[in-house]
C-alpha positions as CSV (number, residue, x, y, z in Angstrom):
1,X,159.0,67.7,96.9
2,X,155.5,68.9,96.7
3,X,154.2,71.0,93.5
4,X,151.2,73.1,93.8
5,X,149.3,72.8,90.7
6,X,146.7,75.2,90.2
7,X,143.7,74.6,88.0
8,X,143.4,76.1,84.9
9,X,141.6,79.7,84.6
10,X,141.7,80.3,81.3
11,X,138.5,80.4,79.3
12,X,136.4,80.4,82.1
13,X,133.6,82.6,82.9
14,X,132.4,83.5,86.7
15,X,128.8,82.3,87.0
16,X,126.1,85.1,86.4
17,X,124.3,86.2,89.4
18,X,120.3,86.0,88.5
19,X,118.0,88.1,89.3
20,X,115.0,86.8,91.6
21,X,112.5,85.2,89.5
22,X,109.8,86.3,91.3
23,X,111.0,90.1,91.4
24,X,109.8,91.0,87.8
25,X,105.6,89.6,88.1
26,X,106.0,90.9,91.9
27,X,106.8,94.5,91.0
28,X,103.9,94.5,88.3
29,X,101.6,93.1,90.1
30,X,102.1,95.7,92.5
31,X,102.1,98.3,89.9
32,X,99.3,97.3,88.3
33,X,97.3,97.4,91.3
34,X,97.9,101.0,92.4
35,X,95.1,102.9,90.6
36,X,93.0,100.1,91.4
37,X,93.7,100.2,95.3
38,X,93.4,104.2,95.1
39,X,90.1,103.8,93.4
40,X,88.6,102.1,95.9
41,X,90.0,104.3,99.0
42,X,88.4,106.9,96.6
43,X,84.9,105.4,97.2
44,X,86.0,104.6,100.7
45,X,86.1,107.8,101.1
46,X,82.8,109.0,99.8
47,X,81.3,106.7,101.9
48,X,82.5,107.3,105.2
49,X,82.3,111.5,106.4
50,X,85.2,112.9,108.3
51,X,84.2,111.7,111.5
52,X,84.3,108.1,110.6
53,X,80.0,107.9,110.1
54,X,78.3,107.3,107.0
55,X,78.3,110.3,105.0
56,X,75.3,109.6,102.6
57,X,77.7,109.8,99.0
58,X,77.4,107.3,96.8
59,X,79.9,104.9,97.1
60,X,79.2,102.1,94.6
61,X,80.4,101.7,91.0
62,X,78.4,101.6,87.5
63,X,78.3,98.0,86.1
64,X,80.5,98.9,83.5
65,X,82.7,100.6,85.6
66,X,82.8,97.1,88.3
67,X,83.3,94.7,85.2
68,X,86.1,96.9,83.9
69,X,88.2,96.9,87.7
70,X,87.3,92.9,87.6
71,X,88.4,92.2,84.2
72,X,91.5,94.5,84.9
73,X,92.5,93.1,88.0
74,X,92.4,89.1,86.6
75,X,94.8,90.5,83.6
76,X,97.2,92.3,85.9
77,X,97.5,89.6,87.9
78,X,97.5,86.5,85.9
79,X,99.3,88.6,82.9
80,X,101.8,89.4,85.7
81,X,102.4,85.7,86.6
82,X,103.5,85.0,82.6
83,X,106.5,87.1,83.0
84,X,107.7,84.1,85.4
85,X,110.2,81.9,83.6
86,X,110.2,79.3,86.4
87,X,106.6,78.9,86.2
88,X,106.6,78.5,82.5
89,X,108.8,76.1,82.9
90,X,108.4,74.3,85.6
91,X,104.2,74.0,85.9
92,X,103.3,74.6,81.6
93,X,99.9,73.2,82.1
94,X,99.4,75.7,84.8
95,X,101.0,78.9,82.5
96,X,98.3,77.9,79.6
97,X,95.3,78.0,81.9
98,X,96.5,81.1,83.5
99,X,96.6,82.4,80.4
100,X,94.0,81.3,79.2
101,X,92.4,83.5,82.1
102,X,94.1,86.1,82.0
103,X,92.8,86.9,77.9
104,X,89.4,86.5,79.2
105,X,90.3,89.0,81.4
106,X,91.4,91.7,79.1
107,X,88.8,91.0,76.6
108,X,86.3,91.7,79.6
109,X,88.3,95.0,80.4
110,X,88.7,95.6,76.7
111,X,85.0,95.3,76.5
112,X,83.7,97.5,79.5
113,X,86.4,100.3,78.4
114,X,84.6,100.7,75.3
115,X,81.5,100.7,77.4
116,X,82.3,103.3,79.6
117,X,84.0,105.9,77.1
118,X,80.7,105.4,75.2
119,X,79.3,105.7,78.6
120,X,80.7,108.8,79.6
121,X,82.1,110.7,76.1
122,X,79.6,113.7,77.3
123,X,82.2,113.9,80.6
124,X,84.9,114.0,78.4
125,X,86.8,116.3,76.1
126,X,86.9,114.5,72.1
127,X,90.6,113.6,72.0
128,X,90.4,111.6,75.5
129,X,87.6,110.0,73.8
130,X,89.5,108.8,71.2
131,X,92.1,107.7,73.3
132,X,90.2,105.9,75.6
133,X,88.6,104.2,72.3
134,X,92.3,103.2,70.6
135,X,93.4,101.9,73.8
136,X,90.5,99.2,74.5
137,X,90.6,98.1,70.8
138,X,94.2,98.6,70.5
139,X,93.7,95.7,73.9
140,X,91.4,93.7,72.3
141,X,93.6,93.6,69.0
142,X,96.4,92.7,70.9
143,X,95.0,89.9,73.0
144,X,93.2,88.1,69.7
145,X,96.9,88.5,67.4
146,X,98.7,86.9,70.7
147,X,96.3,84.2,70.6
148,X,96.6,83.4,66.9
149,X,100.0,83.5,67.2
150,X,100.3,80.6,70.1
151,X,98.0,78.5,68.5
152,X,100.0,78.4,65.2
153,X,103.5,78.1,67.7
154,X,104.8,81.4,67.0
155,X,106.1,82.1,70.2
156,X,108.1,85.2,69.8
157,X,105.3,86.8,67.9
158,X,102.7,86.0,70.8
159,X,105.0,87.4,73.2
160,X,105.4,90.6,71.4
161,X,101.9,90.9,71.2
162,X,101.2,89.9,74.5
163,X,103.7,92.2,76.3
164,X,102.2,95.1,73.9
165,X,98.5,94.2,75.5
166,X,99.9,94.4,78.9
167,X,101.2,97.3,78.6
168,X,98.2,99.1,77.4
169,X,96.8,96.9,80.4
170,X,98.9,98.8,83.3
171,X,98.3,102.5,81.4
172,X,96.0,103.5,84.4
173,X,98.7,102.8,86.8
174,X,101.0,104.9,85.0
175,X,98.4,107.9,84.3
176,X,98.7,107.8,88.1
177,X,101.5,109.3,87.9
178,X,101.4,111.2,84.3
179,X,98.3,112.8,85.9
180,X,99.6,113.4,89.4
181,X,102.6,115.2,88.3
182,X,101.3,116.5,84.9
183,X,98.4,118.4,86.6
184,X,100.7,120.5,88.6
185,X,102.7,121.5,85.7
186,X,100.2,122.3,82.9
187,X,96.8,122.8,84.9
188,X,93.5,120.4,84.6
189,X,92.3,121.8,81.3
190,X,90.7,119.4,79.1
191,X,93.3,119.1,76.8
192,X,96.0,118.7,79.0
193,X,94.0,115.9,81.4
194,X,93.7,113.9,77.6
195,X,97.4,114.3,76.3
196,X,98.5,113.2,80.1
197,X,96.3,110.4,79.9
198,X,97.4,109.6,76.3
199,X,100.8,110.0,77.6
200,X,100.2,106.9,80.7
201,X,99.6,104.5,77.4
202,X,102.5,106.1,75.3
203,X,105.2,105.8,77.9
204,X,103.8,101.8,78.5
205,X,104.1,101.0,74.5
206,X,107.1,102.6,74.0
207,X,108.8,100.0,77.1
208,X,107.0,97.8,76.0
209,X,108.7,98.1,72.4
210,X,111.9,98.3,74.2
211,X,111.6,95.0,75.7
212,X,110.6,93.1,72.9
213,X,114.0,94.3,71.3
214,X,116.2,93.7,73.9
215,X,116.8,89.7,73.7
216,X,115.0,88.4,70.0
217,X,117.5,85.8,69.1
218,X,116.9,84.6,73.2
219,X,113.6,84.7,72.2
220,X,113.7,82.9,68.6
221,X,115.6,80.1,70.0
222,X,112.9,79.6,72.9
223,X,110.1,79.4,70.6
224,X,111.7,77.0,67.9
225,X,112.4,74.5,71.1
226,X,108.9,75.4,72.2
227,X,107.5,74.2,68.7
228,X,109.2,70.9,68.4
229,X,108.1,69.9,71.8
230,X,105.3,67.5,71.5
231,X,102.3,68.1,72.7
């Protein structure tokens, strides 16, 4: 006589499917890179007349203007890059020098943002000055508080602050679209172009927020392992 014994079921969970780990950095990197990319088809463009021959425009970029794409583009990047889990864990050495690089970066976007809104606040309607000035600093704050908050191990705090400087980080990219689709529905005055640009950096902190409060205790537990590792 044969008994078919099944294994127990009770109290055990199906295995979560995971999402890629490569998904999340991927699709901000991409993101992140849009206004840049459509920048430079915009001097592309100015360069090169209709019939494909050199048009006489000017093409090439202020140095405030090429520090502030090259700064940018290192901090969307590398910042990007952070967001991996797998490469936290699995290369550390390399996640500290990438980030390492990718601060530098923003501090050098930070920096040549002020520049240019100083640059060109005659182009430029009072309130998108402002902006443009709260959201370098607001960078640059961001950046230095996430750095103070590594080196004394606070890890949930420095992400926080890090995610917050990244967001301000991809506003451009999402002025793209703030911009794109504001413009057709409240015209290209100059208050409107400022609130819409306002609005790219609004909709980024406010996501931003949102992610920081999704998983804390996740986080909390992370960074006390993280602080009693030795170094």
């Amino acid at each position: 006589m044969t008994l078919n014994v099944s294994p127990p079921t009770s109290g055990v969970r199906p295995a979560r499917r995971r999402s890629p780990g490569w998904l999340l950095p991927t699709g901000l990197i991409v993101f992140g890179l849009i206004p840049i990319a459509a920048n430079a088809l915009r001097r592309v463009a100015m360069a090169v007349g209709p019939d494909g021959s050199a048009s006489g425009g000017d093409g090439g970029m202020p140095l405030p203007a090429v520090l502030h794409v090259l700064g940018a583009t290192v901090f969307v990047v590398l910042g990007a890059l952070q967001f991996s889990a797998g490469l936290r864990g699995r290369r550390p050495r390399w996640h500290r020098v990438a980030g390492r690089l990718a601060i530098l970066g923003a501090l050098l976007a930070a920096a040549s943002g002020l520049w240019l809104a100083f640059a060109y606040v005659s182009g430029s309607s009072g309130l998108l000055f402002v902006f443009r000035l709260l959201a370098a600093s607001g960078l640059a704050a961001f950046i230095v508080l996430g750095f103070r908050a590594i080196r004394r191990r606070r890890l949930p705090a420095h992400r926080a602050w890090m995610i917050r400087a990244f967001a301000i980080g991809l506003g451009a990219a999402t002025q793209v679209f703030t911009l794109g689709f504001g413009e057709q529905l409240f015209g290209e005055g100059e208050l409107s172009i400022a609130l819409l640009n306002g609005a790219g950096w609004a909709i980024n902190l406010a996501v931003a927020e949102w992610a920081i409060r999704r998983r804390p205790r996740r986080i909390a537990r992370a960074g006390a392992d993280w602080a009693r590792r030795p170094r």
